[in-house]
MIVO-280458 format. One line per field, with one value per residue: residue number from 1; residue in three letters; x, y, z of N, C-alpha, C in turn. Coordinates in steps of 0.05 Angstrom, whole numbers, plus 5000, padded with zeros to 4 digits. Layout:
BEGIN
nr	[NUM|...]
rest	[ALA|...]
n.u	[X|...]
n.v	[Y|...]
n.w	[Z|...]
ca.u	[X|...]
ca.v	[Y|...]
ca.w	[Z|...]
c.u	[X|...]
c.v	[Y|...]
c.w	[Z|...]
This chain:
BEGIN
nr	[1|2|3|4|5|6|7|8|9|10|11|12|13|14|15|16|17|18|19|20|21|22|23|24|25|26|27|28|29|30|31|32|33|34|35|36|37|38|39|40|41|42|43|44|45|46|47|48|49|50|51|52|53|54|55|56|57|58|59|60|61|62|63|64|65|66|67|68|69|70|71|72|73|74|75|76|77|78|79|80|81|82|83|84|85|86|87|88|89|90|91|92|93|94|95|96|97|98|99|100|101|102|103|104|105]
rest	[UNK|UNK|UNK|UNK|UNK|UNK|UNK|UNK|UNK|UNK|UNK|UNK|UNK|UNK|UNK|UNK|UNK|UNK|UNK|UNK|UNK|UNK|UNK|UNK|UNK|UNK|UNK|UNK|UNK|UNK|UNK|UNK|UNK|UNK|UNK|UNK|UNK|UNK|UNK|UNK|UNK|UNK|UNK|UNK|UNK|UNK|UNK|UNK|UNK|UNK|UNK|UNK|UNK|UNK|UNK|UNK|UNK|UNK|UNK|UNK|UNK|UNK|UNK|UNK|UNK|UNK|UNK|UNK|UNK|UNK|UNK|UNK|UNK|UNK|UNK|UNK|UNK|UNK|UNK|UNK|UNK|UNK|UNK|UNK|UNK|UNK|UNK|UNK|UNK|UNK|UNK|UNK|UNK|UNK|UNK|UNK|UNK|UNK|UNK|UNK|UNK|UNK|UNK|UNK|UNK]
n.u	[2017|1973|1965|1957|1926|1879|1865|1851|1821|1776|1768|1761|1709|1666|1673|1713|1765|1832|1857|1803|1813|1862|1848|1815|1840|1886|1930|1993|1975|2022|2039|1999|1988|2037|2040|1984|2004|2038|2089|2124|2119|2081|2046|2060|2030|2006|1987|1957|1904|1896|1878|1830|1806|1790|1764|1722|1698|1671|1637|1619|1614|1657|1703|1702|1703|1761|1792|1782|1796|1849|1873|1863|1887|1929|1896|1841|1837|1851|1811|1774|1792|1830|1901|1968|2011|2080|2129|2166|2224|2267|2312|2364|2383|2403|2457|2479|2515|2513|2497|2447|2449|2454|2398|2407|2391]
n.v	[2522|2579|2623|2684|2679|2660|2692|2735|2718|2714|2764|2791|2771|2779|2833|2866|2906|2910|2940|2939|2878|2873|2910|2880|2824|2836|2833|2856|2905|2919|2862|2838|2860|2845|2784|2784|2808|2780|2780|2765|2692|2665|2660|2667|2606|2621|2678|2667|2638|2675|2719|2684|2688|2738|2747|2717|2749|2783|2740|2678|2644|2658|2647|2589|2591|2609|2573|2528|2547|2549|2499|2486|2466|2504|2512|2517|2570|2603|2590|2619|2663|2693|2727|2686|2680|2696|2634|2627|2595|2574|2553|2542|2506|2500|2513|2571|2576|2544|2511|2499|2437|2437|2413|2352|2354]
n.w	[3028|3013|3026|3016|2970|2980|3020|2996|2959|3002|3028|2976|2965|3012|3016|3046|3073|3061|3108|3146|3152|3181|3228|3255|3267|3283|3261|3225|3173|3137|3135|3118|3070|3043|3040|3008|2959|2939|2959|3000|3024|3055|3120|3193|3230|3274|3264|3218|3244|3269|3228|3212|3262|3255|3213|3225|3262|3229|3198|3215|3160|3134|3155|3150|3093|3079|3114|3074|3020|3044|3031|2974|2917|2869|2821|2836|2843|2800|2775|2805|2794|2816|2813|2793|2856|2851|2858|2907|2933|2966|2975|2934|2885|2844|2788|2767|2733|2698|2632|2574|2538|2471|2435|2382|2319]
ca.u	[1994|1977|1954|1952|1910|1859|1865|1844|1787|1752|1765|1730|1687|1659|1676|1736|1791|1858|1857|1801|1824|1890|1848|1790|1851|1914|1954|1997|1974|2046|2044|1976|1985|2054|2029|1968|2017|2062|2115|2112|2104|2061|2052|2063|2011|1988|1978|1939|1883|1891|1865|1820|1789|1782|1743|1695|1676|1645|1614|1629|1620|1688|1723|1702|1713|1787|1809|1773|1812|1887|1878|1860|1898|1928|1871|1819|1841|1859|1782|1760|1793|1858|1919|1977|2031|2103|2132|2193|2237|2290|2342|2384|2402|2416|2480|2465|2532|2504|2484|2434|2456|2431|2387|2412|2365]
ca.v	[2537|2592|2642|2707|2676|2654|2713|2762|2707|2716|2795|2798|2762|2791|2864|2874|2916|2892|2949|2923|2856|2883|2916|2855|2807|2845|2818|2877|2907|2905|2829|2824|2868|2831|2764|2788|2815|2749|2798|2741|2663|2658|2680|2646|2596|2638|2694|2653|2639|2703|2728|2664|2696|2765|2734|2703|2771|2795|2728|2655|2628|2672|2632|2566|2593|2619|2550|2507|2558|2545|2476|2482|2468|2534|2521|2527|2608|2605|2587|2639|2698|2699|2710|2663|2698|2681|2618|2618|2571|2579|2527|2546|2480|2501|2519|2591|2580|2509|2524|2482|2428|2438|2383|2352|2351]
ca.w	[3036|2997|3052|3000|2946|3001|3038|2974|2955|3022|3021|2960|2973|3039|3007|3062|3060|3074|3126|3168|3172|3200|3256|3266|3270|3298|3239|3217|3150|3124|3122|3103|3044|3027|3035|2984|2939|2943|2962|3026|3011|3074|3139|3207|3237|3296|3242|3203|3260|3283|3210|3216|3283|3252|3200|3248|3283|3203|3184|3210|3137|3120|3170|3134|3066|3081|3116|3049|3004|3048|3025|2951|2890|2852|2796|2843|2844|2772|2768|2815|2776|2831|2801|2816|2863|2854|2871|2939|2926|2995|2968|2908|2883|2806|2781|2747|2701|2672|2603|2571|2514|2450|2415|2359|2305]
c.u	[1994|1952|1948|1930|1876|1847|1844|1822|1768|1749|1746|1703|1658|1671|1696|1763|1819|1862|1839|1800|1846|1875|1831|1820|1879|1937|1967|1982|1990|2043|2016|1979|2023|2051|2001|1980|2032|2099|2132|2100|2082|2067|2059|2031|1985|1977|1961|1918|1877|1872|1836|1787|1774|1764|1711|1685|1660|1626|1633|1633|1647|1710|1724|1713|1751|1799|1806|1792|1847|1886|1868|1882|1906|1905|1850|1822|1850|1827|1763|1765|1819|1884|1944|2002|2058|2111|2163|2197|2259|2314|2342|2400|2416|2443|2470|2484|2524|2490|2482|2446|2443|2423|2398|2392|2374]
c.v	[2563|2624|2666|2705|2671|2677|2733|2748|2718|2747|2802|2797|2773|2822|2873|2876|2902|2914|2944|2897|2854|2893|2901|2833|2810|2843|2854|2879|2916|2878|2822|2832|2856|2800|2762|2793|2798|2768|2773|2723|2665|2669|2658|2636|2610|2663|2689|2646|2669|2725|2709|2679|2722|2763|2733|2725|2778|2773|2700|2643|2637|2650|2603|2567|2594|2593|2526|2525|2549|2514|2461|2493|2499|2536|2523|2566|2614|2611|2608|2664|2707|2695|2704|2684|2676|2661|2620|2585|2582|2567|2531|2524|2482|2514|2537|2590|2554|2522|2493|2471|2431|2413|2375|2349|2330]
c.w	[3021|3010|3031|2984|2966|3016|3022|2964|2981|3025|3006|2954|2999|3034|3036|3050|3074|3110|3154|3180|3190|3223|3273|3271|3295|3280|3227|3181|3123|3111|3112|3070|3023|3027|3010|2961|2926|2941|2982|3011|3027|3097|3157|3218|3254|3279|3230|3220|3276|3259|3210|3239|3278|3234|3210|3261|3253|3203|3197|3181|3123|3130|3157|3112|3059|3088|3090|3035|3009|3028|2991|2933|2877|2831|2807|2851|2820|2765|2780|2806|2796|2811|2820|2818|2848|2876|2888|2932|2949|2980|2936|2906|2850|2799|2766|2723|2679|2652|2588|2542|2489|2434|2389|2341|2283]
């Protein structure tokens, strides 16, 4: 889910600041503005309808746009002019001393 990229489409969209969706939602404007930043992969669920609801007091069609956006592709925000946050990866499965073989030619 890509709660930031979504988040800063419908913002711009609807000319809102990160500040009054923190006070139309309740959502702190810490996590909104580190989840926009991709400081934060995502937020939690109830967070996410809770931004959802704050939405819905400016404009129902925000509220539609923001849940169609969670559920699109990274190139549909590539295409909109979003750029792409960093990717959270939790699980360190790579060995950082492995060193790569070189090709023979």
């Amino acid at each position: 889910m890509r709660v930031g990229m979504a988040l800063k489409m419908v913002l711009s969209r609807w000319n809102l600041s990160q500040y009054r969706i923190a006070k139309l939602s309740g959502v702190s404007a810490s996590a909104i503005g580190k989840v926009i930043n991709g400081r934060q992969p995502s937020l939690a669920w109830d967070d996410v309808e809770k931004l959802a609801n704050g939405l819905a007091k400016v404009d129902p069609l925000a509220v539609g746009a923001f849940y169609h956006a969670l559920s699109q592709p990274e190139r549909f925000f590539y295409q909109a002019g979003i750029p792409p946050q960093p990717d959270y990866d939790d699980s360190d499965d790579s060995d950082d001393n492995e060193q790569e073989e070189p090709e023979n030619e």
